[in-house]
C-alpha angles and dihedrals in degrees: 000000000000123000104173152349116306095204103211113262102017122142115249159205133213121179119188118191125183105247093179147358121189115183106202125165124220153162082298095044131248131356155168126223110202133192113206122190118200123197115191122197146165096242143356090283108009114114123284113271099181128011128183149172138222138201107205127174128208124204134188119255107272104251129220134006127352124344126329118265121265122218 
C-alpha cells in the first residue's frame, strides 16, 4: 500500500518485522506459515511511504529417494 510519494532516486529503509509464525504438519510434512510486515521510508525516522505485508510458508526438506509425491 502506498502511502506517499517515493521521489526517484531517493535513499531508502526498509524495516521487516515477523508478525506471525504458525507451525502446522500435513500430507506434505511439516511447515511454517509466516506473516512478514515491511515498512518502507525515506529515512530512519521519516514517515512510512509504502507498507506491505507477506504470507510465506516454510516446509520441511523432502526425505528419501526421487521427488516428493504429489497429491
Amino acid at each position: 500500500q502506498f502511502e506517499g510519494i517515493v521521489e526517484p532516486g531517493a535513499r531508502l529503509v526498509r524495516r521487516s518485522r515477523l508478525v506471525s509464525a504458525v507451525p502446522k504438519s500435513g500430507r506434505s510434512g511439516h511447515m511454517v506459515f509466516c506473516t512478514v510486515a515491511h515498512e518502507i521510508r525515506a529515512t530512519s525516522g521519516g514517515p512510512v511511504l509504502i507498507s506491505e505485508q507477506q504470507d510465506i510458508v516454510y516446509r520441511e526438506a523432502h526425505q528419501g529417494p526421487g521427488l516428493a509425491p504429489r497429491p
